[in-house]
C-alpha positions in Angstrom: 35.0 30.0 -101.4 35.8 33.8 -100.9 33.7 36.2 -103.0 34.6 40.0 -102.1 32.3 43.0 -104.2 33.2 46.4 -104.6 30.5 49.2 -103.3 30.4 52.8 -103.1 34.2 52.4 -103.7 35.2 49.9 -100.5 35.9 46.5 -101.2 33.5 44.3 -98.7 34.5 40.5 -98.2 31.7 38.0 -98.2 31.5 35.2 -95.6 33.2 31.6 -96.8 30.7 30.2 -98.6 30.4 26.3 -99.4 30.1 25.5 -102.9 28.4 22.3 -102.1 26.0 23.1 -100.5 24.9 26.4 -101.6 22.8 27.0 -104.4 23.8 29.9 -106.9 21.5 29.5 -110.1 17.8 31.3 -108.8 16.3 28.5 -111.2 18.0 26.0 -109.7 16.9 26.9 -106.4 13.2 27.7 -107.4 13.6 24.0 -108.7 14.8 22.3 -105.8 12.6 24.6 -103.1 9.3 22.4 -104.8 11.8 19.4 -104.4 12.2 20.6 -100.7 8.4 21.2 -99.5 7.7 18.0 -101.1 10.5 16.3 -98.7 9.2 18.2 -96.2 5.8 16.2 -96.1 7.6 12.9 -94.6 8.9 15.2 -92.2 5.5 16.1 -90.6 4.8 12.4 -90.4 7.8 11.4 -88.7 9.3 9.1 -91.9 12.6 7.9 -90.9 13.4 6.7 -94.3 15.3 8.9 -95.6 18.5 8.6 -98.8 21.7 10.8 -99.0 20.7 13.2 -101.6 16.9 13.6 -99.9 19.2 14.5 -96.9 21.4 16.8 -98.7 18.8 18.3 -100.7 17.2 19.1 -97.0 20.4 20.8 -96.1 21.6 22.5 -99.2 18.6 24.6 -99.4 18.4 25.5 -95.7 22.4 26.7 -96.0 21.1 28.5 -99.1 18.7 30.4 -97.3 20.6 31.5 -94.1 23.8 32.2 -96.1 22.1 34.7 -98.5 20.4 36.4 -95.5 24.1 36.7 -94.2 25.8 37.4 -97.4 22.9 40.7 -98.1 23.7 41.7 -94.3 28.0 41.4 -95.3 27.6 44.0 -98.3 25.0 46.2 -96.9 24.9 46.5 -93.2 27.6 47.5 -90.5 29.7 44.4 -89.6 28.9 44.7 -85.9 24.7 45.1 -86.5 24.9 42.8 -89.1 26.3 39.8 -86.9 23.1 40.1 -84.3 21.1 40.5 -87.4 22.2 37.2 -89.0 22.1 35.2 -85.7 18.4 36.4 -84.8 17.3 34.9 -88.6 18.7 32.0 -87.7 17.0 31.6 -84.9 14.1 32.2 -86.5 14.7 29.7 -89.5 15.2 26.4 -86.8 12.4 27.8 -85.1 10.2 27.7 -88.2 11.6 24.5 -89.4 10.3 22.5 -85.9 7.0 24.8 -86.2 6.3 23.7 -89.5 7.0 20.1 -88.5 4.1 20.3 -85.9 6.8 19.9 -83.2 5.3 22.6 -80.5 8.2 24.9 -79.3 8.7 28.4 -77.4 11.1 30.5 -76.6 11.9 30.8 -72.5 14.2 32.9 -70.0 14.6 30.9 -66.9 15.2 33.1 -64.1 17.5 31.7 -61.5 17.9 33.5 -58.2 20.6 34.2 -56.2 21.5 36.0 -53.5 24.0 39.3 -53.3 24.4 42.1 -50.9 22.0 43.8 -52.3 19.3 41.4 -51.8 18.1 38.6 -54.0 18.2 39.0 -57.6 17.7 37.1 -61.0 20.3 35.5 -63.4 19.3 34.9 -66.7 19.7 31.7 -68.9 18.3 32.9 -71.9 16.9 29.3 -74.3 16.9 29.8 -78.0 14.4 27.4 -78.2 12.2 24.7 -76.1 11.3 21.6 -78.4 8.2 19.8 -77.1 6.7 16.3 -77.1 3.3 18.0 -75.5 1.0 19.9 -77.8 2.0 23.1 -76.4 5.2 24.0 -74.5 5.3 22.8 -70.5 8.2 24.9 -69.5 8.2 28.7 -68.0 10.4 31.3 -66.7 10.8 29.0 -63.6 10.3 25.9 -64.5 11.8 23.4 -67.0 10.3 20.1 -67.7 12.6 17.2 -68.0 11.0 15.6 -71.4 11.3 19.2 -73.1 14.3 19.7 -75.1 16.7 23.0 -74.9 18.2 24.2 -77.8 20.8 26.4 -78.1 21.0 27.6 -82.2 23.5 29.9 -83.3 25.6 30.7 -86.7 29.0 29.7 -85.3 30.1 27.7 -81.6 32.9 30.0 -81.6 33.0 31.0 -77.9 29.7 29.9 -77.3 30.5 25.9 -77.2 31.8 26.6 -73.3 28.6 28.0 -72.3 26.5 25.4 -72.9 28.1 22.7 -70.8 28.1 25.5 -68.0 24.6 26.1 -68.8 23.2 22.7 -69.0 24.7 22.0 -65.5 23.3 24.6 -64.1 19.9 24.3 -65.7 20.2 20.8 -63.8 21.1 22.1 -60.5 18.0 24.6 -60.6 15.1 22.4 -61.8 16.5 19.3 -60.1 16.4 17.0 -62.7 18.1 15.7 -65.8 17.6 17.9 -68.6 17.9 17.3 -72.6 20.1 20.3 -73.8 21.7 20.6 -78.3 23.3 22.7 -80.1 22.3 23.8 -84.0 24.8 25.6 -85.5 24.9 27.2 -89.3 28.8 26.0 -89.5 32.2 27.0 -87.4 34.3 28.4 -90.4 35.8 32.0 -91.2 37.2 34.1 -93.6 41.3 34.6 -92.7 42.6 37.1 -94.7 41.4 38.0 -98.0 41.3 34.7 -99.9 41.4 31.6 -97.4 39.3 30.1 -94.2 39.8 29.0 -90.9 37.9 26.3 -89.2 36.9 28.0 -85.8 35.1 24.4 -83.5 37.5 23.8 -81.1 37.0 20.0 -81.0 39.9 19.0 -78.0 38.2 21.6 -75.5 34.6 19.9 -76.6 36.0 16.1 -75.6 37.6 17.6 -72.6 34.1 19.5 -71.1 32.1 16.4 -72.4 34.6 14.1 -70.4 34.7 16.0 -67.2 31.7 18.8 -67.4 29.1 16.9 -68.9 27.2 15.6 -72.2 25.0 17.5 -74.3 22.5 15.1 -76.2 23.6 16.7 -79.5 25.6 18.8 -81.4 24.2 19.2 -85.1 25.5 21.3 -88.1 23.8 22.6 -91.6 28.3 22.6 -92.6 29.5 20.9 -90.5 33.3 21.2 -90.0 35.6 18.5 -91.1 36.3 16.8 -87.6 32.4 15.9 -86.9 33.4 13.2 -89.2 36.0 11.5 -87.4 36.3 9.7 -84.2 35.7 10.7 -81.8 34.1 13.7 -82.6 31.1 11.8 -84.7 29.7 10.2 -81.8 28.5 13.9 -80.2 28.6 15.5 -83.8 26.1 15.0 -86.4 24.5 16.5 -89.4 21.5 18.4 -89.1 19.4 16.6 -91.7 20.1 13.9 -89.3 18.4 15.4 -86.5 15.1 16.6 -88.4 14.8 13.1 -90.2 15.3 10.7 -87.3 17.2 12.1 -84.3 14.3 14.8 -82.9 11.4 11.9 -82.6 14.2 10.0 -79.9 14.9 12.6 -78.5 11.7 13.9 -78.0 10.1 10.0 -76.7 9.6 10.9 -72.8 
């Protein structure tokens, strides 16, 4: 749904927002945030049993959180400021989820050197996040180790999608070895026009760069666009509730 709001006389368009998913009534969500720490036990002790609506209840108030950050940033914040600002809570919500799961995490900048006329200098592959198996983070500025996971969390894959399968192959080529690399993304839907939405994932170009560039372990959504469904795409594409409830502990087993 499109919701627009007038302020200080201009009319400002709030991002599409999923009905399902979010949660409107402040009782409501006071109600189901107990519902969600409670849930949020099993998670700490790795319980894979999990039903739909524990699942969806996991999700809906996650989506709930990040869109009213985003939503308070669309009505009063420049649009350009605003987008960093969104992206950066984000950020900080997965991180905070995995923290308060007891999975140890950090965020690194591998430098990668290379060599120009000028001498040698240092590209940087900026990592949202490391997930670790350890007790504390193995991996540095030079150094990635192979049972570490890197995670690339964003709002949207929209022109971001491509740089992961570049950087996951060249993250390989530096540190030598296989390395586990997903993607978290908020959802891959905009506003077009004033009162309909666009779905923005790119789903051909994904099967063509997992086909001839490379896999990622994982591609999970809090909204996940319709085609994460279907076949193909659902065998890369998953929920994210799936990933916090039983995916992460595989991934994560050396």
């Amino acid at each position: 749904m499109i919701h627009s709001s007038s302020i200080a006389g201009t009319l400002k368009y709030i991002r599409p927002i999923n009905q399902r998913l979010f949660i409107y009534s402040p009782a409501d969500f006071k109600n189901k945030l107990k519902e969600f720490e409670k849930s949020f036990e099993k998670l700490k002790v790795q319980n894979t049993q999990w039903d739909v609506s524990e699942k969806e209840l996991l999700e809906s108030v996650l989506y709930t959180i990040q869109q009213s950050i985003g939503v308070g940033f669309d009505l009063l914040a420049n649009p350009n400021s605003a987008r960093k600002l969104v992206g950066n809570r984000f950020e900080e919500l997965i991180k905070a989820i995995f923290t308060e799961m007891g999975i140890a995490n950090k965020k690194t900048v591998l430098q990668i050197p290379y060599q120009t006329d000028e001498g040698i200098k240092n590209y940087k592959c900026e990592n949202d996040l490391i997930l670790s198996p350890y007790k504390s983070a193995k991996s540095t500025g030079k150094y990635l180790d192979k049972n570490e996971i890197v995670v690339s969390a964003k709002t949207t894959s929209k022109d971001r999608m491509g740089k992961m399968f570049i950087d996951k192959i060249l993250l390989e080529r530096f540190v030598q070895h296989e390395q586990k690399v997903i993607g978290i993304f908020l959802n891959d839907v905009q506003r077009k026009e004033s009162d309909n939405i666009s779905f923005t994932l790119v789903s051909g170009l994904f099967m063509v760069y997992s086909a001839f560039l490379t896999k990622l372990d994982g591609i999970y959504y809090l909204d996940p666009p319709p085609n994460v469904f279907k076949e193909p795409f659902n065998k890369y594409m998953k929920s994210f509730s799936e990933l916090i409830t039983k995916d992460i502990w595989d991934l994560l087993t050396p």
